[in-house]
Backbone as CSV, one residue per row, in Angstrom:
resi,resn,N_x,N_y,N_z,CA_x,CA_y,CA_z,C_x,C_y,C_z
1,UNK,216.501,-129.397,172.626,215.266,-128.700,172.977,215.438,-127.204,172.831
2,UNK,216.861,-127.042,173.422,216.737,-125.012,173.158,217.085,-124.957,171.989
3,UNK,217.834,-125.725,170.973,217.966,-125.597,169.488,216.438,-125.399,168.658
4,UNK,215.653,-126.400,169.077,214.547,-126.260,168.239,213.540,-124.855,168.641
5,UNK,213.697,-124.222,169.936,213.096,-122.915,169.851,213.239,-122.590,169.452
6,UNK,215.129,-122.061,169.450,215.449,-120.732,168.465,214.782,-120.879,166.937
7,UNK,214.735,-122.131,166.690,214.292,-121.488,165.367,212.619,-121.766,165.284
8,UNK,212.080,-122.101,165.824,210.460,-121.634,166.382,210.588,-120.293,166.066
9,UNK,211.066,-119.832,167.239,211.135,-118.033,166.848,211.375,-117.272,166.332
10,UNK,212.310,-118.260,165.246,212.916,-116.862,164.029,211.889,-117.657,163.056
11,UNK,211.451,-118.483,163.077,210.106,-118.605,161.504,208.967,-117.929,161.889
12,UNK,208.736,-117.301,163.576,208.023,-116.928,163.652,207.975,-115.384,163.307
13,UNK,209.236,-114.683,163.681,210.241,-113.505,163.312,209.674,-112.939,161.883
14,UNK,210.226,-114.051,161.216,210.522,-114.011,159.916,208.749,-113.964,158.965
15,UNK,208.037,-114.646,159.621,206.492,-114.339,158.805,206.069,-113.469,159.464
16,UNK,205.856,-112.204,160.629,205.377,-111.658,160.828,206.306,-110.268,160.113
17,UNK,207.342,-110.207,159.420,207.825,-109.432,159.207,207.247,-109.832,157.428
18,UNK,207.394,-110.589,156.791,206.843,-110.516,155.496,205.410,-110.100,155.401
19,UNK,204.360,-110.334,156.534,202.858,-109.801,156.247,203.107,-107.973,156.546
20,UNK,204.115,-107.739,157.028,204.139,-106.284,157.457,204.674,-105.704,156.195
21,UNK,205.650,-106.162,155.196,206.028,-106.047,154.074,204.796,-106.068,153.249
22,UNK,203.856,-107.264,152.899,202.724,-107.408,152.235,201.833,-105.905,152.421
23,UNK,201.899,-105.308,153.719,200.715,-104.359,153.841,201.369,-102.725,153.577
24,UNK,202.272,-103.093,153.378,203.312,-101.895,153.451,203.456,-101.292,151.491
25,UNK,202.879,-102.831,150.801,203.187,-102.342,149.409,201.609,-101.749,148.875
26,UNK,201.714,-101.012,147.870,200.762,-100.248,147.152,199.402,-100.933,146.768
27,UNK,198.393,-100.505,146.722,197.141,-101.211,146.303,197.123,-100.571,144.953
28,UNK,196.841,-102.013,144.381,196.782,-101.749,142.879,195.106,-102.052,142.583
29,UNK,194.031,-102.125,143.367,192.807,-101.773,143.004,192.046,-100.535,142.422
30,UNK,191.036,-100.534,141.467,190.596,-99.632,140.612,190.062,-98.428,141.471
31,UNK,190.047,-97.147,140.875,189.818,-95.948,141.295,188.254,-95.947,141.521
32,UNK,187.701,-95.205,142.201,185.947,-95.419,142.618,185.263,-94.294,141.345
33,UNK,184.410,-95.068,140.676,183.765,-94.695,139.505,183.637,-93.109,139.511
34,UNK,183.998,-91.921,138.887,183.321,-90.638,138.307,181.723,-90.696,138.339
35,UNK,181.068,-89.445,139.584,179.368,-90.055,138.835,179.268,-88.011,138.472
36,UNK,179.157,-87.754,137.663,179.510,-86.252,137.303,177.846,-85.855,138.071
37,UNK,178.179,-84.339,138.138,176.659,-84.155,139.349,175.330,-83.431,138.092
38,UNK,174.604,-83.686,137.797,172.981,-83.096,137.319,173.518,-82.035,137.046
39,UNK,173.071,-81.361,135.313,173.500,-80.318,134.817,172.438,-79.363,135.461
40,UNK,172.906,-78.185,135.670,172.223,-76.915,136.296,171.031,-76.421,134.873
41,UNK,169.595,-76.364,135.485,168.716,-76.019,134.894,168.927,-74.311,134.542
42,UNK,168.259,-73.978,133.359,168.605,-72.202,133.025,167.460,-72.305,132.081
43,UNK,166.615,-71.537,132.231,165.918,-71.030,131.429,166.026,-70.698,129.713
44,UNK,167.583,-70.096,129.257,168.191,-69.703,128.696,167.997,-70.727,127.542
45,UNK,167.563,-70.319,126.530,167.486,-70.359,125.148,166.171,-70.453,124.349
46,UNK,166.983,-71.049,122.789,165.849,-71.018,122.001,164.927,-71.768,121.860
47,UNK,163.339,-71.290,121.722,162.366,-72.458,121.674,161.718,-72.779,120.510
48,UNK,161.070,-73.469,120.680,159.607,-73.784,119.582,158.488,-74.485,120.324
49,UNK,157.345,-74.055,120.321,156.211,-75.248,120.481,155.049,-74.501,120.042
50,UNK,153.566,-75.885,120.510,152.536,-75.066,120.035,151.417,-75.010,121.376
51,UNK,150.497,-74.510,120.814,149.448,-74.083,122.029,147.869,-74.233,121.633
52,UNK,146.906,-74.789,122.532,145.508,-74.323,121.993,144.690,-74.100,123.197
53,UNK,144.011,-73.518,122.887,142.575,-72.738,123.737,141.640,-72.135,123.269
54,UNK,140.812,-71.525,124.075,139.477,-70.935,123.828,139.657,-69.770,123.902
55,UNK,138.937,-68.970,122.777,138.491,-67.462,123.082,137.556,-66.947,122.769
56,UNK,137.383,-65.881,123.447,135.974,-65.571,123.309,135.564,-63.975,122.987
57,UNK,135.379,-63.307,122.184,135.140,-61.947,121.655,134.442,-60.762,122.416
58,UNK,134.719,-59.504,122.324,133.697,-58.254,122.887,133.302,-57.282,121.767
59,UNK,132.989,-57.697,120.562,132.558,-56.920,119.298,131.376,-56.243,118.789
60,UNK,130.394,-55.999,120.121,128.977,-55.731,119.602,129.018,-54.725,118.151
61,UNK,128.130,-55.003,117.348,127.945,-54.000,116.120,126.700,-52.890,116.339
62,UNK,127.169,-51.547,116.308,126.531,-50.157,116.650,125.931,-49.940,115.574
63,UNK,124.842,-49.504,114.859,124.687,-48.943,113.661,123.663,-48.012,113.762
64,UNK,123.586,-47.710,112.440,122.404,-46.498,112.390,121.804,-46.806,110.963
65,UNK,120.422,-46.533,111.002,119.797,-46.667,109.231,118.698,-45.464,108.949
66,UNK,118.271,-45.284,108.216,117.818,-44.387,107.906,116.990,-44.320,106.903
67,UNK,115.239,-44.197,107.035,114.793,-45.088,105.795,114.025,-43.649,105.372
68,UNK,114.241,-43.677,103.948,113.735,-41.846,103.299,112.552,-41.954,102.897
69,UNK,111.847,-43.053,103.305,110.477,-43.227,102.268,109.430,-43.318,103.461
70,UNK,110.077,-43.320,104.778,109.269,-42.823,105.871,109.379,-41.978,107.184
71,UNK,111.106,-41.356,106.683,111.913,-41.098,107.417,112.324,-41.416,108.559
72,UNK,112.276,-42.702,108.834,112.389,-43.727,110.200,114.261,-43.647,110.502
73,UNK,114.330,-43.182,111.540,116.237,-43.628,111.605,116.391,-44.076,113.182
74,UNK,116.797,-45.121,112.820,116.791,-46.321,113.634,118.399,-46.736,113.970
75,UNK,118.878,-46.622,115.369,119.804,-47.104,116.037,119.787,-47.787,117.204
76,UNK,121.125,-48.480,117.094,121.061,-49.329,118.088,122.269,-50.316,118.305
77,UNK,122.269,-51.496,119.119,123.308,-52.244,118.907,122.995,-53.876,118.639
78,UNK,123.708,-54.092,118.026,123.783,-55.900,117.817,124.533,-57.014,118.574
79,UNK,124.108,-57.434,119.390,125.690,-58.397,119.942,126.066,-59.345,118.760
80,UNK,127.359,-59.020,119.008,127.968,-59.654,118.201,129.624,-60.534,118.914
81,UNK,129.101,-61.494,119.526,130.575,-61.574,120.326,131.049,-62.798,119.771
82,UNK,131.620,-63.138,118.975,132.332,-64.060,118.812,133.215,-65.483,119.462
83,UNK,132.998,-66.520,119.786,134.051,-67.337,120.436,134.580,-68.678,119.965
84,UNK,134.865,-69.460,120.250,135.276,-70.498,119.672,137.069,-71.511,119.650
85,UNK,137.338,-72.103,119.006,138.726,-72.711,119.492,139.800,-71.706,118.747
86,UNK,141.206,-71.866,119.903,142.003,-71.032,118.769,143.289,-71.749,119.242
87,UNK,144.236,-72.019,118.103,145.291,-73.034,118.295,146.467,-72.517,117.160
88,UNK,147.848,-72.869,117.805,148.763,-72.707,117.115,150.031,-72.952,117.056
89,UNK,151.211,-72.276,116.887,152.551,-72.304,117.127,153.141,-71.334,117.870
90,UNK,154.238,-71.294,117.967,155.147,-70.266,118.843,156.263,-70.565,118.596
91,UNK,157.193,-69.401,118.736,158.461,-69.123,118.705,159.178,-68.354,119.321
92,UNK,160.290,-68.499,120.108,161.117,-67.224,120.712,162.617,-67.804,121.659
93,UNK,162.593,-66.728,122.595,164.002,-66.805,123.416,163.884,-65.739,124.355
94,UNK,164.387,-67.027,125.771,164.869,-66.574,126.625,166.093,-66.456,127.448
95,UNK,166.155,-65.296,127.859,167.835,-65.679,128.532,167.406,-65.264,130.134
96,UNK,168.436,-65.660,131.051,168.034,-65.656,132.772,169.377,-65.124,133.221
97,UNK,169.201,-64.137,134.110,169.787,-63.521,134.896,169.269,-63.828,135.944
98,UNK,170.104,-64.427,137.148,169.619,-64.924,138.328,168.290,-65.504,138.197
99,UNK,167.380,-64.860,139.062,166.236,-65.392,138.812,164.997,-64.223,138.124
100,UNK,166.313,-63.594,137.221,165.302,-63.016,136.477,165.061,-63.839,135.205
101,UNK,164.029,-63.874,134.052,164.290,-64.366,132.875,163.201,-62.935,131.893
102,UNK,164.172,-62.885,130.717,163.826,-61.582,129.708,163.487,-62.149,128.264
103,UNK,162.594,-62.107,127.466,162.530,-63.045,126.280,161.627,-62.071,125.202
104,UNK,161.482,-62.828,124.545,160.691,-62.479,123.179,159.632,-63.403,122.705
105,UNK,159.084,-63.801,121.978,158.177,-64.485,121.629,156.907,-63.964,120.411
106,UNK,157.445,-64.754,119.717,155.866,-64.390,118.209,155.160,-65.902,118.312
107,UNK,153.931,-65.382,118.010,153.252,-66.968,117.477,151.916,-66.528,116.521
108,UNK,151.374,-67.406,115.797,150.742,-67.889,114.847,148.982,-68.531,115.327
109,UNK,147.854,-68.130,115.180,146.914,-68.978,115.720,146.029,-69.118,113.883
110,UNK,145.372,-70.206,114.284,144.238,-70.407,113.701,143.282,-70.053,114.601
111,UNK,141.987,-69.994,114.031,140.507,-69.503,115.277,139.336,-69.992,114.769
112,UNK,138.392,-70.483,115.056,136.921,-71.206,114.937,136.347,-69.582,115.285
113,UNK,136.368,-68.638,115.483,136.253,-67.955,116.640,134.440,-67.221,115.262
114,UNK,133.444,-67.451,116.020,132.481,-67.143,114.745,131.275,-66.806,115.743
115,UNK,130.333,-65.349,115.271,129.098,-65.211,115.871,128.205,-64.802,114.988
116,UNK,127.015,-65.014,114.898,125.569,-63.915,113.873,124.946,-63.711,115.168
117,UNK,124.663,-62.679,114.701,123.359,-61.798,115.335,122.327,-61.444,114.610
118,UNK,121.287,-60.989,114.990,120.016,-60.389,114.177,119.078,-60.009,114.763
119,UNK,118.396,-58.624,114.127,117.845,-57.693,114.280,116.385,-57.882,113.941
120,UNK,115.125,-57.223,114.241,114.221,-57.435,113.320,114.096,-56.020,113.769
121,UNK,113.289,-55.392,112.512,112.846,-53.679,112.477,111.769,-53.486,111.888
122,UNK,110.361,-53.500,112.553,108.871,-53.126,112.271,109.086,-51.959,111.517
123,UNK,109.411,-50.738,111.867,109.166,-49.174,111.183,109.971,-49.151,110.291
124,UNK,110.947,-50.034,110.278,112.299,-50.017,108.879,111.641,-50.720,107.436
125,UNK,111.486,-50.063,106.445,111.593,-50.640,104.992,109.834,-51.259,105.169
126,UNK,109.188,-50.610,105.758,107.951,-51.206,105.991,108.014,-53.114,107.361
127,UNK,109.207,-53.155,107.592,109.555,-54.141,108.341,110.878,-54.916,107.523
128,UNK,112.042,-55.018,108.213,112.649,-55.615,107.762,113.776,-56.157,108.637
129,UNK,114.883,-57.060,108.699,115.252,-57.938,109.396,116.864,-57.656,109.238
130,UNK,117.848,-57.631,109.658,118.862,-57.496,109.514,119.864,-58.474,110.018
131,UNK,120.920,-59.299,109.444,121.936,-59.940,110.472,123.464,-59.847,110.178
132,UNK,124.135,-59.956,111.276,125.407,-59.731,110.717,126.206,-60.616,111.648
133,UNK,126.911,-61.837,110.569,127.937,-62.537,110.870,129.140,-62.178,110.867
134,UNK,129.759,-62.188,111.876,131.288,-62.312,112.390,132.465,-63.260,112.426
135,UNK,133.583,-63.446,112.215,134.103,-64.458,111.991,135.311,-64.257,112.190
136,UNK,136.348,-64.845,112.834,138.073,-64.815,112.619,138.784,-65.630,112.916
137,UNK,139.776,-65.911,111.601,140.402,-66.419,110.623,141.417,-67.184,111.441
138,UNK,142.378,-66.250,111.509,143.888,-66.118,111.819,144.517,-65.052,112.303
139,UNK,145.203,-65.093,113.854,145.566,-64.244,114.495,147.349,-64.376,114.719
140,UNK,148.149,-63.517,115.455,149.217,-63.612,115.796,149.750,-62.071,116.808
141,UNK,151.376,-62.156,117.125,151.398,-61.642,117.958,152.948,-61.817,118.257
142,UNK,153.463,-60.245,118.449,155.074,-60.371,118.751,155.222,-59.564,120.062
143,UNK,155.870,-60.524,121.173,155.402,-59.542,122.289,156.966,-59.597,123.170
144,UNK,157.145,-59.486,124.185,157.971,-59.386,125.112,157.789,-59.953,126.060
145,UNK,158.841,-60.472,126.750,158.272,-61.472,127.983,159.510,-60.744,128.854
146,UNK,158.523,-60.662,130.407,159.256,-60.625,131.766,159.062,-61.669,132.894
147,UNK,159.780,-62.524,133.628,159.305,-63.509,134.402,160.101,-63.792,135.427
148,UNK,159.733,-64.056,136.699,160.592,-64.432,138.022,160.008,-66.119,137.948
149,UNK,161.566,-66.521,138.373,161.714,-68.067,138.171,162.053,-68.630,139.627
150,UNK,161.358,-69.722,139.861,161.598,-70.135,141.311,162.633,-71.673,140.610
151,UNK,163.639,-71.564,140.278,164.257,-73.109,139.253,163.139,-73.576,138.538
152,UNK,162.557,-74.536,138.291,161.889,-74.791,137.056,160.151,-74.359,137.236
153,UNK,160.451,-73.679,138.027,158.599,-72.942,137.699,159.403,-71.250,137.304
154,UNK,157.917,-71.054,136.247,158.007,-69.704,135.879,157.254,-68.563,135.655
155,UNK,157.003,-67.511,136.493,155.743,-66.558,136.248,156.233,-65.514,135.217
156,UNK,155.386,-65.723,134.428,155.763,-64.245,133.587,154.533,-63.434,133.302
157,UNK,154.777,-61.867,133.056,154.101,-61.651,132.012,154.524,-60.868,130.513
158,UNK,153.706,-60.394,129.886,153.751,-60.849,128.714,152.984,-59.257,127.803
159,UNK,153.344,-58.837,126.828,152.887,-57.783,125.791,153.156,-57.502,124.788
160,UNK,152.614,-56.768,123.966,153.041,-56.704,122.305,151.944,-56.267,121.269
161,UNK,152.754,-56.436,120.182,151.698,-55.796,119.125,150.994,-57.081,118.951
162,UNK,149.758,-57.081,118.345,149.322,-58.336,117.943,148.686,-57.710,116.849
163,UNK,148.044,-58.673,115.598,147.354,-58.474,114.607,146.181,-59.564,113.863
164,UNK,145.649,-59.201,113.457,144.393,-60.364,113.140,143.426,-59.974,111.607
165,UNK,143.230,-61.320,111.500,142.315,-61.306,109.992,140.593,-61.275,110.584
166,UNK,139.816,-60.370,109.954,138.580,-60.250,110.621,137.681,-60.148,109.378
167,UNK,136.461,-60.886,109.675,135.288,-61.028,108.432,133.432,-60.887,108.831
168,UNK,133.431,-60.077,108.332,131.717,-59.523,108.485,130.930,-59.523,107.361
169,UNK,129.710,-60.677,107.591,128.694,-60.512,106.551,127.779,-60.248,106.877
170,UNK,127.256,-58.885,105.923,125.866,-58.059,106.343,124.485,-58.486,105.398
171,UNK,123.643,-58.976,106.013,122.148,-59.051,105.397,121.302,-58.398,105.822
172,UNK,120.498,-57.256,104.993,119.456,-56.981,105.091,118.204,-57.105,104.182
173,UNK,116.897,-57.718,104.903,115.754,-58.404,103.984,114.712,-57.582,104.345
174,UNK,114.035,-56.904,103.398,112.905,-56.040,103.610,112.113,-57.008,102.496
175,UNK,111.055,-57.571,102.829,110.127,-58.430,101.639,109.442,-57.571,101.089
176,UNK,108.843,-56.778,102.143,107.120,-55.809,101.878,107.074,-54.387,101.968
177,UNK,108.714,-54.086,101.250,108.384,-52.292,101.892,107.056,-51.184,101.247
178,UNK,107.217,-50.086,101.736,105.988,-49.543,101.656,106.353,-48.461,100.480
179,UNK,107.103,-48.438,99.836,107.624,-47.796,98.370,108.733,-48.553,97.665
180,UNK,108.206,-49.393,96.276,109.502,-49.919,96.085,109.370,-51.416,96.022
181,UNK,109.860,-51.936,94.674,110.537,-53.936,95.337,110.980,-54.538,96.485
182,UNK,110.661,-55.241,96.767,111.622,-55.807,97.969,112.879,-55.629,98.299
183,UNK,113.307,-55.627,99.211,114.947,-55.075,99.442,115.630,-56.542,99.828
184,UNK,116.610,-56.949,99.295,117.399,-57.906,99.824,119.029,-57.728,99.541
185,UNK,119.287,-56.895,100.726,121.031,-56.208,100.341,121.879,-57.069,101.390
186,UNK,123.184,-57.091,100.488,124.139,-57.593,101.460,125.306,-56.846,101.188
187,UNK,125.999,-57.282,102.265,127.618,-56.841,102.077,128.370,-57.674,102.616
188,UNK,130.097,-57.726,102.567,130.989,-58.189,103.154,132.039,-57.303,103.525
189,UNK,132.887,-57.872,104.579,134.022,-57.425,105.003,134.963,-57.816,105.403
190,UNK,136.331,-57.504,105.162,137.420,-58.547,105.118,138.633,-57.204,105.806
191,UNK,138.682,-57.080,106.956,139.979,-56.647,107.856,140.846,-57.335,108.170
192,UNK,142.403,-56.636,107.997,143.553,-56.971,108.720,143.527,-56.005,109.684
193,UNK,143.748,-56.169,111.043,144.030,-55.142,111.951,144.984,-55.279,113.137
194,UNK,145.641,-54.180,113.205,147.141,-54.286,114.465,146.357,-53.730,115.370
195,UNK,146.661,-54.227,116.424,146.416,-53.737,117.863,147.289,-54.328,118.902
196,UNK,147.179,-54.141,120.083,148.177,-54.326,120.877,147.486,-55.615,121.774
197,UNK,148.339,-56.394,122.668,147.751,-57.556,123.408,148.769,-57.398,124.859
198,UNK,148.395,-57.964,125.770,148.702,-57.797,126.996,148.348,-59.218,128.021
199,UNK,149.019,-59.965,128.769,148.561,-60.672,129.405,149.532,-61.726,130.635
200,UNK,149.324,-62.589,131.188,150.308,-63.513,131.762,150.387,-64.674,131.734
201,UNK,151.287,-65.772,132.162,151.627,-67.271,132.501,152.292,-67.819,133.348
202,UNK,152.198,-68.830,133.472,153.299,-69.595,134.158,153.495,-70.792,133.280
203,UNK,154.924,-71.437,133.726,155.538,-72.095,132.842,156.525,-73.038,133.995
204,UNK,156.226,-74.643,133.803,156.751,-75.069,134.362,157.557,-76.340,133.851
205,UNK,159.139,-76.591,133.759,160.197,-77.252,133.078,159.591,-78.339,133.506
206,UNK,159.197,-79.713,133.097,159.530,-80.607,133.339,160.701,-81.813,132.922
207,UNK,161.306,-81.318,131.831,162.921,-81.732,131.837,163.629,-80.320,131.552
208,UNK,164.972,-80.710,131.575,165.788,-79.668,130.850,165.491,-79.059,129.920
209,UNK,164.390,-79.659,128.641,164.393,-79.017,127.816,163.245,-78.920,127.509
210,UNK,162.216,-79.438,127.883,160.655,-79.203,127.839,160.111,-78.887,128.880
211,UNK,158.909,-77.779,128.640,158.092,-77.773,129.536,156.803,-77.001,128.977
212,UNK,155.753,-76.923,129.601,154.211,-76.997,129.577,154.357,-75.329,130.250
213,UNK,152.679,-75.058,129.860,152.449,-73.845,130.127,150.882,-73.271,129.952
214,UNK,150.812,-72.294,130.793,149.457,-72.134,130.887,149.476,-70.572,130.417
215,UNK,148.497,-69.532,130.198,148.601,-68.273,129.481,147.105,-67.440,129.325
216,UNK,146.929,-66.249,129.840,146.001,-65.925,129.615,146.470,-64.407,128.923
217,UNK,145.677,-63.907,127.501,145.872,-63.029,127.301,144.838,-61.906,126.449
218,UNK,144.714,-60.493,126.876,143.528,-59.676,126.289,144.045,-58.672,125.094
219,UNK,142.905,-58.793,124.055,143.643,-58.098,123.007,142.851,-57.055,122.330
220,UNK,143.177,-55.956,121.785,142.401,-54.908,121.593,142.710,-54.401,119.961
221,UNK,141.992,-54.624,119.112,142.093,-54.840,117.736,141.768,-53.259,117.124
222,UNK,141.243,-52.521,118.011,140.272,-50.978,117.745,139.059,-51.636,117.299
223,UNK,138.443,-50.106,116.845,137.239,-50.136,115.825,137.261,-50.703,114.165
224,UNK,136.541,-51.100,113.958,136.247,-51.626,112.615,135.027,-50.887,111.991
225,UNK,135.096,-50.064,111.009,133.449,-50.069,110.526,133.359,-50.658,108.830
226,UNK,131.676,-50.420,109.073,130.849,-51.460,107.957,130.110,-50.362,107.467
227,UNK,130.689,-49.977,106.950,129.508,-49.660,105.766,129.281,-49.594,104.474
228,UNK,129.705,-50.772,103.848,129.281,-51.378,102.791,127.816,-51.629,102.328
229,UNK,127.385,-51.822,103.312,125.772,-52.275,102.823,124.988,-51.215,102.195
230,UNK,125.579,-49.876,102.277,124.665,-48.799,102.177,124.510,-48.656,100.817
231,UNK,125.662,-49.044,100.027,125.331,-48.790,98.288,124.711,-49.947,97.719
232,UNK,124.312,-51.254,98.687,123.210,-51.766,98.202,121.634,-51.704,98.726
233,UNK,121.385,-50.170,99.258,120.443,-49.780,99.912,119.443,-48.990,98.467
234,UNK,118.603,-48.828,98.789,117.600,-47.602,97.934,118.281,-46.478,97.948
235,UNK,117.603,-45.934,97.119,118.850,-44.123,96.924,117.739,-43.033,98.156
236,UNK,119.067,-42.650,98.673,118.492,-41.771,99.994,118.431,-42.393,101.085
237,UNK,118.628,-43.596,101.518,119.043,-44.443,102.173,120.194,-44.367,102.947
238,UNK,120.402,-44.298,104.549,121.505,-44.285,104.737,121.923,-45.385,106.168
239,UNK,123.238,-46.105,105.655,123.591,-46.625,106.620,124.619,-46.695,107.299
240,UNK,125.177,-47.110,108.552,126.088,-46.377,108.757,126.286,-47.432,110.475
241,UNK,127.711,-47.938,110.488,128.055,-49.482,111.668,129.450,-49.831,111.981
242,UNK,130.070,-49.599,113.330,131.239,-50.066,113.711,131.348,-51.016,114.650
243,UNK,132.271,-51.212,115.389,132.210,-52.353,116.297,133.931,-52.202,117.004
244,UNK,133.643,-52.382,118.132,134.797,-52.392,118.828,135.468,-54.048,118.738
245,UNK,136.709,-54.440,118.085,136.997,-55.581,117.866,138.580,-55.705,119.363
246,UNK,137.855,-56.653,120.500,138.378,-57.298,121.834,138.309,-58.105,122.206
247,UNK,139.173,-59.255,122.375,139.218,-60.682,122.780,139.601,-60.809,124.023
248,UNK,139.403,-62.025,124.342,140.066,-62.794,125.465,140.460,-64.186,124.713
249,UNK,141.866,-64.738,125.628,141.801,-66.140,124.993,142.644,-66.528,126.097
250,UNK,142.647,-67.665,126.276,143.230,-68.725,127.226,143.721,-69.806,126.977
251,UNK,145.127,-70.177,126.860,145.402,-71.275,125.815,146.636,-72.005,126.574
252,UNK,146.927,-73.288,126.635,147.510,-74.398,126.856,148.550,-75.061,125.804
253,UNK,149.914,-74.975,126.609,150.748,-75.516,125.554,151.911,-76.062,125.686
254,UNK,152.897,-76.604,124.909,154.064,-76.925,125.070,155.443,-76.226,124.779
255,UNK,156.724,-76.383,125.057,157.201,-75.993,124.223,159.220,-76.704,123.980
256,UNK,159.592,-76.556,123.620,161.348,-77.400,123.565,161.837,-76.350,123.595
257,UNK,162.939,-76.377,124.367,164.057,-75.258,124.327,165.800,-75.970,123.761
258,UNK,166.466,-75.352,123.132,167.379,-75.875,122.236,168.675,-75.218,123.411
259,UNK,169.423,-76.349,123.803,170.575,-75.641,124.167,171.558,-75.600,123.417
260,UNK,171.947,-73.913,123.064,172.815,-73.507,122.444,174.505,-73.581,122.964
261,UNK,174.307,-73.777,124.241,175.657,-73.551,125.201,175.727,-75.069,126.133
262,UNK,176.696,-75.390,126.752,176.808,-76.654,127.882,178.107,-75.766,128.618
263,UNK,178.009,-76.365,129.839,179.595,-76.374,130.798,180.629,-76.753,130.575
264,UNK,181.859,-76.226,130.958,183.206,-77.286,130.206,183.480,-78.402,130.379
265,UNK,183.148,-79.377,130.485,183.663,-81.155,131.289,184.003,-80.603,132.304
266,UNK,183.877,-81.428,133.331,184.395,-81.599,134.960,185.884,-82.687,134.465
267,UNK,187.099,-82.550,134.109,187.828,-83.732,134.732,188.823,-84.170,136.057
268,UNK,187.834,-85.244,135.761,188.893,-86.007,137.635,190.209,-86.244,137.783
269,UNK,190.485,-85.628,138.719,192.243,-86.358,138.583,192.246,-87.132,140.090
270,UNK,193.382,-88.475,139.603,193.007,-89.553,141.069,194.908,-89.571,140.955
C-alpha cells in the first residue's frame, strides 16, 4: 500500500512538471497582421479638370450720330448685356504649407454668351432703326490662387490677367430718308482683349485625389469702340460708339490632382 503511493506521487510529480515545461517553450504562432494607417491628405500638386456655368455681361453700347442733311445729333445708350452658358478646362498647381495653400491656375472657356439690342430714331435719316448684336466666343485666364484649408475643405481666392474674343454686329436701316436712297449700313467687329479678373471659391477633396468646386469670378475687359459703321454712312455723316466690356460668371467643376511625391514605407519589425 505505501509502495503504490510513492509512485502515485511521482507520476503525479512528473506530469505537472512536463505541462510547466510545455508552457515555458516559445509560441510559434503568426505575428498580428500590419494594417498601415490612411495616407495624410495635402493639397499639394498637379491638376487638371473642367468647369461650367453661367455668365452674364455689363456692356451697354454709348454712341453718337450725326445726320448732315438735318443736322440732328443724336446720343445715347443701348443695352447691350450679354449672357449665356460658359464651360471649359483648367489647369494648374498647388502646393500647402500648413494650412496655407499657394497655386496657379490657367483655363480655357467656350461661351453662348450673346445679346441684340435696338434702337429706333424718328429725327435720324428721316427715321431710322439701329441694332447691335453682341457676342463672345472664347475666353480664358492665368491667375494666382491663395487659400486657407480646414483638411479637405478649401477657401480660396483667386486673380489674374484674363483675355477674351469679342464680336459686334452693327445695323443701321433708314428706308425713307429725307435726302438721298435709302440707307441700309452695316458693320462688324471682331476684338481680342486683356483685362484683368478677380474672384473666389471653395473647394472640397472628396478623395485624395479628386475634388469638386464652386467659383465665382468678375472680369473687366476695358472699353471697346465701334466705329466702323460710319464709312458705310452718307458723306458728312458721323458716327461714333464704345462700350464698357464686364462680366460676371459662376461656374461649377471638377478637378484630379496627380501625386507627384508619396511617404517612405512604414516597415514593421516584430
Amino acid at each position: 500500500m505505501y509502495r503504490k503511493l510513492l509512485l502515485a506521487s511521482a507520476a503525479a510529480v512528473a506530469l505537472s512538471g512536463t505541462a510547466a515545461l510545455a508552457a515555458d517553450l516559445p509560441s510559434r504562432a503568426p505575428p498580428p497582421a500590419y494594417i498601415p494607417p490612411p495616407p495624410i491628405f495635402s493639397w499639394t500638386g498637379i491638376y487638371v479638370g473642367g468647369q461650367v456655368g453661367y455668365a452674364w455681361g455689363a456692356g451697354n453700347f454709348n454712341h453718337t450720330f450725326f445726320d448732315p442733311f438735318t443736322g440732328t445729333l443724336v446720343s445715347g445708350t443701348l443695352g447691350s448685356n450679354p449672357n449665356g452658358v460658359i464651360g471649359g478646362a483648367h489647369v494648374g498647381y498647388q502646393y500647402q504649407i500648413n494650412q496655407w495653400v499657394l497655386g496657379i491656375e490657367g483655363s480655357v472657356d467656350g461661351t453662348s454668351l450673346s445679346n441684340t439690342a435696338a434702337g429706333v430714331f424718328p429725327n435720324l435719316f428721316g427715321g431710322s432703326t439701329i441694332t447691335a448684336k453682341s457676342t463672345a466666343d472664347i475666353q480664358g485666364s492665368i491667375r494666382g490662387k491663395l487659400g486657407i484649408a480646414w483638411d479637405r475643405l478649401l477657401i480660396y481666392a483667386t486673380g489674374g490677367v484674363a483675355f477674351g474674343g469679342f464680336n459686334t454686329d452693327f445695323t443701321l436701316s433708314a428706308p425713307t430718308p429725307l435726302v438721298g436712297p435709302p440707307i441700309f449700313a452695316t458693320a462688324s467687329r471682331s476684338n481680342t482683349r486683356v483685362g484683368w479678373t478677380v474672384g473666389g471659391g471653395i473647394q472640397y477633396a472628396v478623395t485624395n485625389n479628386w475634388w469638386v468646386f464652386a467659383e465665382y469670378r468678375f472680369s473687366d475687359f476695358g472699353s471697346l469702340r465701334n466705329d466702323g459703321l460710319a464709312a458705310a454712312l452718307p458723306a458728312g455723316a458721323l458716327f461714333n460708339g464704345s462700350r464698357r466690356l464686364q462680366q460676371n460668371q459662376v461656374q461649377v467643376g471638377f478637378s484630379y490632382k496627380f501625386d507627384l511625391w508619396s511617404p517612405p514605407p512604414v516597415v514593421a519589425k516584430y
